[in-house]
C-alpha positions as CSV (number, residue, x, y, z in Angstrom):
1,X,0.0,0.0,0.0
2,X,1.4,3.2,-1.1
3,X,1.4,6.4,1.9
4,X,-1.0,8.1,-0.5
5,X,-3.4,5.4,-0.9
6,X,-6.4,5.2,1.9
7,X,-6.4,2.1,3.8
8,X,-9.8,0.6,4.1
9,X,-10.2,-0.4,7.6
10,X,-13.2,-2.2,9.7
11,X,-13.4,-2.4,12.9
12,X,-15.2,-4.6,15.0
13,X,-15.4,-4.1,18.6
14,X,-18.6,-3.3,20.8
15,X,-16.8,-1.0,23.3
16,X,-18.0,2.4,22.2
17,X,-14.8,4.0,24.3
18,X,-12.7,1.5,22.4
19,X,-14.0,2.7,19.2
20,X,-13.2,6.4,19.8
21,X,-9.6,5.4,21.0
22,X,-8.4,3.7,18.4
23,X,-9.9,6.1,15.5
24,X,-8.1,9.1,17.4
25,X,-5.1,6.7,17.4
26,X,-5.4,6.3,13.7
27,X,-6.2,9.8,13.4
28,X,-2.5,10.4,15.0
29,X,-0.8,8.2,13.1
30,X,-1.3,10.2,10.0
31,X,-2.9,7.1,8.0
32,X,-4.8,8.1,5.4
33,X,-8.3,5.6,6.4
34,X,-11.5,4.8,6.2
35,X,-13.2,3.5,9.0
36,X,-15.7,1.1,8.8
37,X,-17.3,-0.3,12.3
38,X,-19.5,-2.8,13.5
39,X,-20.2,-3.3,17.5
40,X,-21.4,-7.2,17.0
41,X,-19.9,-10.1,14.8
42,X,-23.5,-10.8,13.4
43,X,-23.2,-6.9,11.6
44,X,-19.6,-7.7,10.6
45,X,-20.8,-10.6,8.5
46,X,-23.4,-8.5,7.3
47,X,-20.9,-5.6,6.1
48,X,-18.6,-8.5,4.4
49,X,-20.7,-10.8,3.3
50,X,-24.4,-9.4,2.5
51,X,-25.1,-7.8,-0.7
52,X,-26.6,-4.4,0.6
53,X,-25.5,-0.9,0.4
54,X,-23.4,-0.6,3.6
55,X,-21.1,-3.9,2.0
56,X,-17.5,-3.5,2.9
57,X,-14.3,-4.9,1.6
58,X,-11.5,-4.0,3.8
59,X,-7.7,-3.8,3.6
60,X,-7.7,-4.8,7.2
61,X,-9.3,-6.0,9.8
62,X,-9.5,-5.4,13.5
63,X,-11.1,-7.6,15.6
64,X,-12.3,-8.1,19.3
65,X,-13.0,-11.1,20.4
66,X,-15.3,-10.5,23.0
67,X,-18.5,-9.9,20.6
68,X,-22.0,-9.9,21.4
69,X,-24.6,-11.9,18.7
70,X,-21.9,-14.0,16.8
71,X,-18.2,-14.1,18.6
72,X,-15.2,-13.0,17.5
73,X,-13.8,-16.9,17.2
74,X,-16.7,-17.4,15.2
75,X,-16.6,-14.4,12.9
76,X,-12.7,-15.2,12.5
77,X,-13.5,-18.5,11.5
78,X,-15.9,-17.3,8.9
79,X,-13.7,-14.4,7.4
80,X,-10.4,-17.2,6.4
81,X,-12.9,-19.8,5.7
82,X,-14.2,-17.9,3.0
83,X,-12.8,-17.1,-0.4
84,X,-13.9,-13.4,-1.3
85,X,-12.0,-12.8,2.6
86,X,-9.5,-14.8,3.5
87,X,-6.7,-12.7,2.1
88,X,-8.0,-9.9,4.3
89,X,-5.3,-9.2,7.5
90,X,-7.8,-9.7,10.1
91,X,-5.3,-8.6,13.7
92,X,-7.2,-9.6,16.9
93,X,-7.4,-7.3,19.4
94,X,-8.4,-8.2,22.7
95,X,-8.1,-8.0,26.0
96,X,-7.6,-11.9,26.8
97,X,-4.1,-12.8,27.9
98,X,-5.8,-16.5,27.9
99,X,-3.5,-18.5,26.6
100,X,-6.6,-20.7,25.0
101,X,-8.2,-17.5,23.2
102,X,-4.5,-16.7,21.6
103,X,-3.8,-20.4,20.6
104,X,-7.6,-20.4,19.4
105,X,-7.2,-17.4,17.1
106,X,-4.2,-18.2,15.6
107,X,-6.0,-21.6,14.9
108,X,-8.6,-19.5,12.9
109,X,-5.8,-17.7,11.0
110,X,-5.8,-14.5,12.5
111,X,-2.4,-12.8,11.3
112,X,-1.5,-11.5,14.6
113,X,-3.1,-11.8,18.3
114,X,-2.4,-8.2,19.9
115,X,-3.5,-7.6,23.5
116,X,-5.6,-4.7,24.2
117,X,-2.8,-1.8,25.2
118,X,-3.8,-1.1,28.8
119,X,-2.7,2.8,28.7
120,X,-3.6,5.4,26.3
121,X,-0.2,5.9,25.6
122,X,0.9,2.0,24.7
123,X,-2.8,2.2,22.5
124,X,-1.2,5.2,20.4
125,X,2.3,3.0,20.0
126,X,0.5,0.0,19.1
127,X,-1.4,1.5,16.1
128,X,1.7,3.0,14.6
129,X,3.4,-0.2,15.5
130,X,0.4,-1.7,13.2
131,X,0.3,1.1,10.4
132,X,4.3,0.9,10.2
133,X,4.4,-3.1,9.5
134,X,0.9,-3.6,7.9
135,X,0.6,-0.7,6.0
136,X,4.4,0.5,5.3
137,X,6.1,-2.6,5.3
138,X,4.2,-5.5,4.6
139,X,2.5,-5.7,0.5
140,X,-1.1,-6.2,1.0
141,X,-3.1,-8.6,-1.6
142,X,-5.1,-6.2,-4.4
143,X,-8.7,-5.7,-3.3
144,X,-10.9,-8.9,-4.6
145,X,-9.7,-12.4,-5.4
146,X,-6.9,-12.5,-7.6
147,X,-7.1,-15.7,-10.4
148,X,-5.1,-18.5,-9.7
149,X,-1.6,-18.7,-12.3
């Protein structure tokens, strides 16, 4: 992804405080975004995967796992289980330490299990941390599915 470019972004999490955080953090980091959000994993499969006029298709995912309607093990499952989003970065975000919900998520194929930063501070570090591999370093996939060679 080039600096220029805007890095389509959705974020699920059902803390509204969370929300505002990490979109001031993003805000900060001087990434140019846009910011999708959806507080349950049942609207985040909607937003993916429905064909309606609020449909989504991300550069990147961020992803709670604590979800109310459909969990976030559950959505994660769905998102690299399917072929129109399994290329999608999905990054976990959550504030389990649990050994199980890490080993679990990794499991699903998230591409990295990041635990909730505990200070506003370490939250602001964390998303540059993210924007400088994911978006600066790292070559994401085109948007779509690209045919097989």
């Amino acid at each position: 992804m080039t600096r220029t470019a805007t890095c389509r972004i959705l974020l699920v999490e059902d803390n509204p405080a969370d929300v505002f955080l990490l979109k001031e953090a993003l805000q900060s980091s001087g990434l140019h975004f846009e910011l999708t959000t959806a507080s349950d994993g049942e609207k985040a499969l909607q937003l993916l995967f429905d064909q309606h006029p609020a449909h989504v298709n991300p550069d990147l995912i961020l992803l709670d796992l604590n979800l109310p309607r459909v969990n976030g093990h559950i959505l994660l499952q769905k998102i690299k289980s399917d072929p129109r989003t399994e290329a999608i970065p999905a990054i976990v975000m959550s504030s389990s330490a649990a050994a199980s919900d890490v080993t679990q998520a990794y499991l699903e194929h998230a591409n990295c299990y990041i635990r909730k930063p505990a200070t506003l501070e370490d939250l602001f570090r964390t998303v540059l941390a993210i924007k400088s591999f994911w978006l600066d370093v790292v070559q994401l996939p085109p948007p779509g599915r690209p045919e097989p060679v």
